[in-house]
Chimera marker file (.cmm) of the C-alpha trace (Angstrom):
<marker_set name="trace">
<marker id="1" x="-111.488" y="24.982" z="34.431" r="1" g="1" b="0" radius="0.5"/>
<marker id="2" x="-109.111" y="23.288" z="37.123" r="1" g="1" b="0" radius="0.5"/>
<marker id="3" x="-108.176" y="20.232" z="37.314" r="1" g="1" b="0" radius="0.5"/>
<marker id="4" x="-108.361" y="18.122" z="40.401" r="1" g="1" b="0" radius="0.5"/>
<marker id="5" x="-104.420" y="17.870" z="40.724" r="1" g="1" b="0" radius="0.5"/>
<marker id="6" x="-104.146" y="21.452" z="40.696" r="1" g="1" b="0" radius="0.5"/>
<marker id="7" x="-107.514" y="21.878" z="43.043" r="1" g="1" b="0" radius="0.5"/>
<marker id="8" x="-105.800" y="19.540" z="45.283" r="1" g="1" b="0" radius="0.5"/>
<marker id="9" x="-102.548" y="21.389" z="45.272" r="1" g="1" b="0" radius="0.5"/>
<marker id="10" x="-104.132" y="24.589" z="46.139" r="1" g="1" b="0" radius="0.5"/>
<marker id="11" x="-105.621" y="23.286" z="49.208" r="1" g="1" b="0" radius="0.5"/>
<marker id="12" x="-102.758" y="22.166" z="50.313" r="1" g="1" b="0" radius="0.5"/>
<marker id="13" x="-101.081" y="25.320" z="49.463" r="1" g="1" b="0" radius="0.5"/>
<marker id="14" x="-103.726" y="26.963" z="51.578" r="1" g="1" b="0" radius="0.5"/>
<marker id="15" x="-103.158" y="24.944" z="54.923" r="1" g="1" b="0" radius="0.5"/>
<marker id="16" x="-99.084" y="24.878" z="53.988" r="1" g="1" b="0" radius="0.5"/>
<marker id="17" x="-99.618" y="28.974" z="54.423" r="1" g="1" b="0" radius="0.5"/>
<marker id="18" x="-101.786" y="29.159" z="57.280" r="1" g="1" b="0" radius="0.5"/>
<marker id="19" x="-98.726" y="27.671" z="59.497" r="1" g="1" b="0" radius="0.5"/>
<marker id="20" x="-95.894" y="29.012" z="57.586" r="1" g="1" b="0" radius="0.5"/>
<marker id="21" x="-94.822" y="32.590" z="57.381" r="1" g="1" b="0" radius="0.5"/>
<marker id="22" x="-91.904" y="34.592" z="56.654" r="1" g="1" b="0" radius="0.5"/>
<marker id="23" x="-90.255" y="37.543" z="58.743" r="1" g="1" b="0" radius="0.5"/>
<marker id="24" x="-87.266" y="39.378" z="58.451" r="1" g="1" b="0" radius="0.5"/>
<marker id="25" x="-85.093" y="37.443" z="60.501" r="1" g="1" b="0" radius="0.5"/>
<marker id="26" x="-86.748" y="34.282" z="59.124" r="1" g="1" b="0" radius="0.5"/>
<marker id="27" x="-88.254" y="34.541" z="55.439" r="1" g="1" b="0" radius="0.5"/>
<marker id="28" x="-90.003" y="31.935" z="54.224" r="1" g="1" b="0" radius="0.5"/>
<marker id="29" x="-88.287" y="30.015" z="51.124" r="1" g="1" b="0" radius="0.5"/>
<marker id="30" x="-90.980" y="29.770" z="48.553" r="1" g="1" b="0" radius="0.5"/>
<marker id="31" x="-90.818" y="27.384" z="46.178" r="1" g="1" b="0" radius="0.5"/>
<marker id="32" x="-92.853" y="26.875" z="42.206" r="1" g="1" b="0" radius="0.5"/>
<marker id="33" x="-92.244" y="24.400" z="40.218" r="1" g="1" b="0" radius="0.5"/>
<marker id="34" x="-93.490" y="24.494" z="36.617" r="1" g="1" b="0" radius="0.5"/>
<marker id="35" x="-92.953" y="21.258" z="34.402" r="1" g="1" b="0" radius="0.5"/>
<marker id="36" x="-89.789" y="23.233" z="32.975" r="1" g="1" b="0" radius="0.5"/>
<marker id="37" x="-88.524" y="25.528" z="35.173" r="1" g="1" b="0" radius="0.5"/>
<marker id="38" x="-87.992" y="26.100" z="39.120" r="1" g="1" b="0" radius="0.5"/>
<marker id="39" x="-88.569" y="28.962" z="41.069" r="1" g="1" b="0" radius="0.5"/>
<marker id="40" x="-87.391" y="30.104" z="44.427" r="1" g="1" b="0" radius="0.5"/>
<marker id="41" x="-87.821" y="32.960" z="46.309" r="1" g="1" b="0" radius="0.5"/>
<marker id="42" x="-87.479" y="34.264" z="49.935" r="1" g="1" b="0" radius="0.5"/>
<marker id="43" x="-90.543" y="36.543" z="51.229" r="1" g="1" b="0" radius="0.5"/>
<marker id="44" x="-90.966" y="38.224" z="54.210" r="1" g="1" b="0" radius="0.5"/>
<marker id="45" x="-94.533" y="38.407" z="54.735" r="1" g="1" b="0" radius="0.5"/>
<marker id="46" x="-94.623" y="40.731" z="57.524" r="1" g="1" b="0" radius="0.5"/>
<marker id="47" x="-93.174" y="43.912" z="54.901" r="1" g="1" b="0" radius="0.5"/>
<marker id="48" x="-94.105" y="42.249" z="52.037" r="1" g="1" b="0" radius="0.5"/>
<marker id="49" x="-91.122" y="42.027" z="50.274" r="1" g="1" b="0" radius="0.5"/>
<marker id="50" x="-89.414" y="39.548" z="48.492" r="1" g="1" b="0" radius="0.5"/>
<marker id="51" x="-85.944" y="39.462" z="49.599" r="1" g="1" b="0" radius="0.5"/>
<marker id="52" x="-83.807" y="37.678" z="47.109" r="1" g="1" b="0" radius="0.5"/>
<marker id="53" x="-84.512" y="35.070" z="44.592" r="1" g="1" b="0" radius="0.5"/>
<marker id="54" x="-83.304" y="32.364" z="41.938" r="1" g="1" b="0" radius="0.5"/>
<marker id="55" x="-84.588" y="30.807" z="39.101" r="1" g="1" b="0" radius="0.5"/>
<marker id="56" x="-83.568" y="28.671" z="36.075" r="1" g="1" b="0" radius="0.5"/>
<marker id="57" x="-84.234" y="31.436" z="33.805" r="1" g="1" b="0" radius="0.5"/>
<marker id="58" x="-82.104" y="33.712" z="36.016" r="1" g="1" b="0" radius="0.5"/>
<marker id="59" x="-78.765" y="34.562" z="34.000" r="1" g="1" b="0" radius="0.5"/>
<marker id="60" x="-76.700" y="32.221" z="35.781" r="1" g="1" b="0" radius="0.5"/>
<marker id="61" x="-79.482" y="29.386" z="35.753" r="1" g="1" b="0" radius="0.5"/>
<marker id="62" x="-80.283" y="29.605" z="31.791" r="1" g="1" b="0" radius="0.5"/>
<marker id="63" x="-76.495" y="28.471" z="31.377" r="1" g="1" b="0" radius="0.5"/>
<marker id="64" x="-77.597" y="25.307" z="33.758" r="1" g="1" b="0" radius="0.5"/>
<marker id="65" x="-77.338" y="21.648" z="31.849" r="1" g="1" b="0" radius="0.5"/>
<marker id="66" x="-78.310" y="18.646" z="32.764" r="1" g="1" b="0" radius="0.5"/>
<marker id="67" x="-81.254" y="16.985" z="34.681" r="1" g="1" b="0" radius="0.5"/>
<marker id="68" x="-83.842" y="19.071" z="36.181" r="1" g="1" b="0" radius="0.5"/>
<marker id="69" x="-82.922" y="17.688" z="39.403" r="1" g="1" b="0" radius="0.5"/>
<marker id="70" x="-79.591" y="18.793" z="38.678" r="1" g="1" b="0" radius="0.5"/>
<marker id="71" x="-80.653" y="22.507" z="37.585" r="1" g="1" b="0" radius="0.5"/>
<marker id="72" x="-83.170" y="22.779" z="41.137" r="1" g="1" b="0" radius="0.5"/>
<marker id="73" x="-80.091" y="21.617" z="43.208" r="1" g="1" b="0" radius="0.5"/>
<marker id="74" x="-78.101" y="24.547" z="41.399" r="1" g="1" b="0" radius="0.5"/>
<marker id="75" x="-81.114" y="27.121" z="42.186" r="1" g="1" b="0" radius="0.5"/>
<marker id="76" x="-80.965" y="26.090" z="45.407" r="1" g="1" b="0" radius="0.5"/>
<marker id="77" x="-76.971" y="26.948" z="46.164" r="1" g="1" b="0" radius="0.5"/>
<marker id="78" x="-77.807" y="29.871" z="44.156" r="1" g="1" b="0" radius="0.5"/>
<marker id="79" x="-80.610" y="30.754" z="46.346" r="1" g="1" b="0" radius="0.5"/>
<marker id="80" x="-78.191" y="30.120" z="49.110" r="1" g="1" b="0" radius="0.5"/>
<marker id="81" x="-75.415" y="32.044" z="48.022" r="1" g="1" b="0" radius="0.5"/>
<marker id="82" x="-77.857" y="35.167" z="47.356" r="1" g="1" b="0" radius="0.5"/>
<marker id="83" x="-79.101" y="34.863" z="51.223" r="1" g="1" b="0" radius="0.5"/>
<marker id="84" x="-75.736" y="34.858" z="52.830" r="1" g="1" b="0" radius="0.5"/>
<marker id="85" x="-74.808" y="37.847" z="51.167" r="1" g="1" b="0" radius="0.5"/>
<marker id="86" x="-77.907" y="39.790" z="52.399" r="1" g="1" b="0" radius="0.5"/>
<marker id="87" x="-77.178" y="37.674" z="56.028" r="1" g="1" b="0" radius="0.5"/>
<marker id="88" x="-80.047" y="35.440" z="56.149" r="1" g="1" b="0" radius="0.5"/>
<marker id="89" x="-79.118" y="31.754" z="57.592" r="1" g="1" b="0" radius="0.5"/>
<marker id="90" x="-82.198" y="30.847" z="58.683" r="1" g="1" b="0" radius="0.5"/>
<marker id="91" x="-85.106" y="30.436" z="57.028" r="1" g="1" b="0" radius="0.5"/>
<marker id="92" x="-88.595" y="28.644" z="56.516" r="1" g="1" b="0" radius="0.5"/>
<marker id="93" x="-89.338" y="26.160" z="53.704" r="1" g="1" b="0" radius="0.5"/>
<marker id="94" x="-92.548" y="26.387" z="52.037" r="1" g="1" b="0" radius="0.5"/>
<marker id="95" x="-92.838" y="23.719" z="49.230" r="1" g="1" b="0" radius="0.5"/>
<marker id="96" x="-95.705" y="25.406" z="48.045" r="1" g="1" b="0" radius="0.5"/>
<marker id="97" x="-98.420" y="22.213" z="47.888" r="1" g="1" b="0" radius="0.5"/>
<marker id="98" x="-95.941" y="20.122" z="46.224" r="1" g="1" b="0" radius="0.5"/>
<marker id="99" x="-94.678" y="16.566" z="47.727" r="1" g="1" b="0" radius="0.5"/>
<marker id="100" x="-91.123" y="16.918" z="49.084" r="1" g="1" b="0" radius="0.5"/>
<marker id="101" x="-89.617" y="14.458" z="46.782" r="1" g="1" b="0" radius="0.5"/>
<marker id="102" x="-87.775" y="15.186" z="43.233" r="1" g="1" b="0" radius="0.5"/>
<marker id="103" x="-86.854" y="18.264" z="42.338" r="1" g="1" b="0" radius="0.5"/>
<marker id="104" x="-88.199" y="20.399" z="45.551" r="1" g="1" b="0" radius="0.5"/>
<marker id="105" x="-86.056" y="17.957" z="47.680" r="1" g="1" b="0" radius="0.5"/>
<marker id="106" x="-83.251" y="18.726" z="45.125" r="1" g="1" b="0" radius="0.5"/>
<marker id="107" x="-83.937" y="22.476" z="46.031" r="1" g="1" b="0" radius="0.5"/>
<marker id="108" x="-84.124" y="21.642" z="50.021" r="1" g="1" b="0" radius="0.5"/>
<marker id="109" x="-80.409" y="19.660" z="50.026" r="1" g="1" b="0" radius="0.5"/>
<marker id="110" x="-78.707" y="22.693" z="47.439" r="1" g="1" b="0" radius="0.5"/>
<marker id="111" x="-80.008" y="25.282" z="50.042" r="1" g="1" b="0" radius="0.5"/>
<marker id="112" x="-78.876" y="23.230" z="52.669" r="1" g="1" b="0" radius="0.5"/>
<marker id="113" x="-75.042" y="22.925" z="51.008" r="1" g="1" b="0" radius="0.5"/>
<marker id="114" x="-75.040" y="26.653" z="50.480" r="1" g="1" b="0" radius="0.5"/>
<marker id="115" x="-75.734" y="27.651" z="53.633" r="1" g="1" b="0" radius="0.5"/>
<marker id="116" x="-78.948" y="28.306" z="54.998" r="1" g="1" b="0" radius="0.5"/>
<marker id="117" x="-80.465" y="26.303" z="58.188" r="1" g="1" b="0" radius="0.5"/>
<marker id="118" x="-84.543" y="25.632" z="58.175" r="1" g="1" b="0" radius="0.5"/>
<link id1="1" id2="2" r="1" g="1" b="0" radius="0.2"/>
<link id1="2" id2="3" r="1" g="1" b="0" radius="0.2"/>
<link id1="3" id2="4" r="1" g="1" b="0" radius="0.2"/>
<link id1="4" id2="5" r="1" g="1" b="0" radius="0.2"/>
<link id1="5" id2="6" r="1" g="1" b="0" radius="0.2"/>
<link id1="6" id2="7" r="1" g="1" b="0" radius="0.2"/>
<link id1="7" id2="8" r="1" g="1" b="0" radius="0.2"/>
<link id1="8" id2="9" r="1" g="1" b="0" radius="0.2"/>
<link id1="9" id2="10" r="1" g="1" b="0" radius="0.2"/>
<link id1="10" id2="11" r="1" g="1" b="0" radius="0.2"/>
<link id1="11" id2="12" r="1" g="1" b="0" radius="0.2"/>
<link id1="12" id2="13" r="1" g="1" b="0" radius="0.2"/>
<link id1="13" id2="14" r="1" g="1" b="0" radius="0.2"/>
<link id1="14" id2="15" r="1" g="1" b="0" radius="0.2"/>
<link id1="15" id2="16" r="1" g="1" b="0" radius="0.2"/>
<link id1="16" id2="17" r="1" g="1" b="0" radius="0.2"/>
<link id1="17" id2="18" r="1" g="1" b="0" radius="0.2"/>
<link id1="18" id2="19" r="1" g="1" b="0" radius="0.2"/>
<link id1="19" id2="20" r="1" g="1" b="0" radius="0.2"/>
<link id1="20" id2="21" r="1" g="1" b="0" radius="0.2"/>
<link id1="21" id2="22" r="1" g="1" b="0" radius="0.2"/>
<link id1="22" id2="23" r="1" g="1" b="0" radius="0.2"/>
<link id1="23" id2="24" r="1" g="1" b="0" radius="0.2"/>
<link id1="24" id2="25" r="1" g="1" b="0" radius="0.2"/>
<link id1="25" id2="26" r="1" g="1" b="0" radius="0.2"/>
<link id1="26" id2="27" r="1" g="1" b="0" radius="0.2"/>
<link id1="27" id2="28" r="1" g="1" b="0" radius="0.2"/>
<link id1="28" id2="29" r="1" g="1" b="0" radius="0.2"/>
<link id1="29" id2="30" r="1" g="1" b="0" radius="0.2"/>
<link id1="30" id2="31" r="1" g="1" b="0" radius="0.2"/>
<link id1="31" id2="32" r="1" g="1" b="0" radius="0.2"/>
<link id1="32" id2="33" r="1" g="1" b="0" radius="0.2"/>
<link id1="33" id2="34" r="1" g="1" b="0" radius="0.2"/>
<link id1="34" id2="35" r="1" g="1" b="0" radius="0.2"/>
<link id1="35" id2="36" r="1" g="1" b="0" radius="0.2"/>
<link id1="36" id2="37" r="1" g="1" b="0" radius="0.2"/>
<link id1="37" id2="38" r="1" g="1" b="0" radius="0.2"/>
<link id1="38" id2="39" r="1" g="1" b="0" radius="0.2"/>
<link id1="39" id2="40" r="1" g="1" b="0" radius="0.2"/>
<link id1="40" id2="41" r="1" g="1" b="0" radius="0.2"/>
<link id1="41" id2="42" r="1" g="1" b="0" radius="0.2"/>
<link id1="42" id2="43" r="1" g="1" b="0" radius="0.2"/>
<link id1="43" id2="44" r="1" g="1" b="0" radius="0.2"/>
<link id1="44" id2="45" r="1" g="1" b="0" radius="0.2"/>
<link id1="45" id2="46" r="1" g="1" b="0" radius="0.2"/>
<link id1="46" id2="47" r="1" g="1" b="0" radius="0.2"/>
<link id1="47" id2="48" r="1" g="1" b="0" radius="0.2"/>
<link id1="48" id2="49" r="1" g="1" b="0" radius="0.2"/>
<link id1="49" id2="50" r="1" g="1" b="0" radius="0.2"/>
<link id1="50" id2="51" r="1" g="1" b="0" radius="0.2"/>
<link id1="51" id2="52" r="1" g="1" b="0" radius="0.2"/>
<link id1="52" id2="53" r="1" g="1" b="0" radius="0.2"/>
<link id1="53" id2="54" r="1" g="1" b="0" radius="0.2"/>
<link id1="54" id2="55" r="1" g="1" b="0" radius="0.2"/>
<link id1="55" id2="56" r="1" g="1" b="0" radius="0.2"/>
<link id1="56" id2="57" r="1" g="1" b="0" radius="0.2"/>
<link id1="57" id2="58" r="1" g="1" b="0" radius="0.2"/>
<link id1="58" id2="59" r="1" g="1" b="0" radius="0.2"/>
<link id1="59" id2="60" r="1" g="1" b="0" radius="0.2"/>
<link id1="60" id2="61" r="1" g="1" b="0" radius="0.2"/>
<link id1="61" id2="62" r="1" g="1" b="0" radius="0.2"/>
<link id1="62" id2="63" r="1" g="1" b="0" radius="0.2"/>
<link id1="63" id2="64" r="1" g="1" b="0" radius="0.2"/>
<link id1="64" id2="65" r="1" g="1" b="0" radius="0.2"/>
<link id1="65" id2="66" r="1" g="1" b="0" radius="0.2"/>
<link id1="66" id2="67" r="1" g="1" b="0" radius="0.2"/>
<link id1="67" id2="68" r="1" g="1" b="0" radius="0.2"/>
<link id1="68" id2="69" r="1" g="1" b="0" radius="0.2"/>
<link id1="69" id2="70" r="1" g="1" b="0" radius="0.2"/>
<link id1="70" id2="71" r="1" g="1" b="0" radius="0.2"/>
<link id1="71" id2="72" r="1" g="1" b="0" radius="0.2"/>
<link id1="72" id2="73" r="1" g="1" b="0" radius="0.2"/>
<link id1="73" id2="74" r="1" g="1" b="0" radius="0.2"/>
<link id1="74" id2="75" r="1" g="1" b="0" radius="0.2"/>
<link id1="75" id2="76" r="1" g="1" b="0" radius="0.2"/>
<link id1="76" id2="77" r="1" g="1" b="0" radius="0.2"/>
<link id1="77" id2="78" r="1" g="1" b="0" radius="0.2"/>
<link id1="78" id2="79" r="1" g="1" b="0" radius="0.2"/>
<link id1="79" id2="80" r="1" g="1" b="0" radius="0.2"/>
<link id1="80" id2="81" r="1" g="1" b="0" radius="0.2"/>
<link id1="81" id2="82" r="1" g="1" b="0" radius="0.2"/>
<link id1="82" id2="83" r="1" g="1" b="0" radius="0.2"/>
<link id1="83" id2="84" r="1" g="1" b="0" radius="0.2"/>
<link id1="84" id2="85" r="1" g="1" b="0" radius="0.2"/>
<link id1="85" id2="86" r="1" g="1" b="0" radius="0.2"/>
<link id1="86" id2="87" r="1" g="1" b="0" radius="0.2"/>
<link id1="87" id2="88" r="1" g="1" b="0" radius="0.2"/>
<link id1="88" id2="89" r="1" g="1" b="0" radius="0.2"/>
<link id1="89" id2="90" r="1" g="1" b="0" radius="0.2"/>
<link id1="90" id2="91" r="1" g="1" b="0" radius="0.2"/>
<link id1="91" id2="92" r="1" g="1" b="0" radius="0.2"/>
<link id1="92" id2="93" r="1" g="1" b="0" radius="0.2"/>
<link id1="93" id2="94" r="1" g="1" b="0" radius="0.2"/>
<link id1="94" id2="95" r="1" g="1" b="0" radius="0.2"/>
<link id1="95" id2="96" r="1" g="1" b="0" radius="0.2"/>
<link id1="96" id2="97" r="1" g="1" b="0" radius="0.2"/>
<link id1="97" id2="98" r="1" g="1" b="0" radius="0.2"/>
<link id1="98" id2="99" r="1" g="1" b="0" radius="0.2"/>
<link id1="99" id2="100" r="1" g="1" b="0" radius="0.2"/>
<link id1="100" id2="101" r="1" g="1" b="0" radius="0.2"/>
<link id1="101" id2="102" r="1" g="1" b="0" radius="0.2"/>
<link id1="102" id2="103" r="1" g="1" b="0" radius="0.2"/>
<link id1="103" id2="104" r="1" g="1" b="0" radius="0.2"/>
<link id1="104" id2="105" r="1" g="1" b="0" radius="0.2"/>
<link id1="105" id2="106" r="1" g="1" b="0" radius="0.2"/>
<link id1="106" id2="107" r="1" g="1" b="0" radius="0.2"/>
<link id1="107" id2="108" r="1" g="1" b="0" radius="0.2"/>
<link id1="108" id2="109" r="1" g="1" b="0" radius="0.2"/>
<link id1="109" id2="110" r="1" g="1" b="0" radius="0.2"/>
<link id1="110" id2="111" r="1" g="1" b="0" radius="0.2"/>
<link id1="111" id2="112" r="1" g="1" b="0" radius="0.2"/>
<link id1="112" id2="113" r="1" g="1" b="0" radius="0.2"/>
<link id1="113" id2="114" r="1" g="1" b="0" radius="0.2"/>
<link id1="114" id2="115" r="1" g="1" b="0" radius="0.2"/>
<link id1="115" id2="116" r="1" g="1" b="0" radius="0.2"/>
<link id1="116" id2="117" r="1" g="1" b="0" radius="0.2"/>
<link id1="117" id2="118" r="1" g="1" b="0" radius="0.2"/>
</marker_set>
């Protein structure tokens, strides 16, 4: 059974996604986070692909210390670094239901530093 933080999160989810979506020249930046770890990711929805992501399990993020503030800040010029290789500098930000505050902010202002415009 849900609860009604997560009910409430997927219906904002929902109406995030019905506004945002992802092409080639402008994926959409997905973003999970779990109470440990963060996820990013950016999709282009038209293919379906997922273009390039980061994590804090990745092999450079499990070497990550500090807060997890810290570590989603990291993922995020991680992120970054992985797009500008592939030549993406544009992209759109889906939080993914979650308030942009903490840690998904964190994510925003690394991305930000390592290159990528939204």
């Amino acid at each position: 059974m849900l609860s009604k933080k997560s009910v409430r999160r997927q219906k904002i989810r929902y109406r995030v996604r019905k506004k945002v979506a992802g092409t080639a020249e402008r994926p959409r930046l997905a973003v999970y986070r779990s109470n440990k770890e963060m996820y990013a990711q950016l999709i282009d929805d038209v293919a379906g692909h997922t273009l390039c992501s980061a994590s804090t399990t990745d092999k450079q993020g499990k070497s990550l210390t500090g807060a997890k503030s810290e570590k989603a800040k990291t993922v995020g010029k991680l992120l970054a670094e992985r797009a500008v290789e592939l030549g993406i500098t544009v992209v759109t930000f889906d939080r993914g239901g979650n308030l942009y505050h903490g840690r998904i902010k964190s994510l925003a202002e690394g991305a930000r530093e390592g290159g990528l415009q939204f």
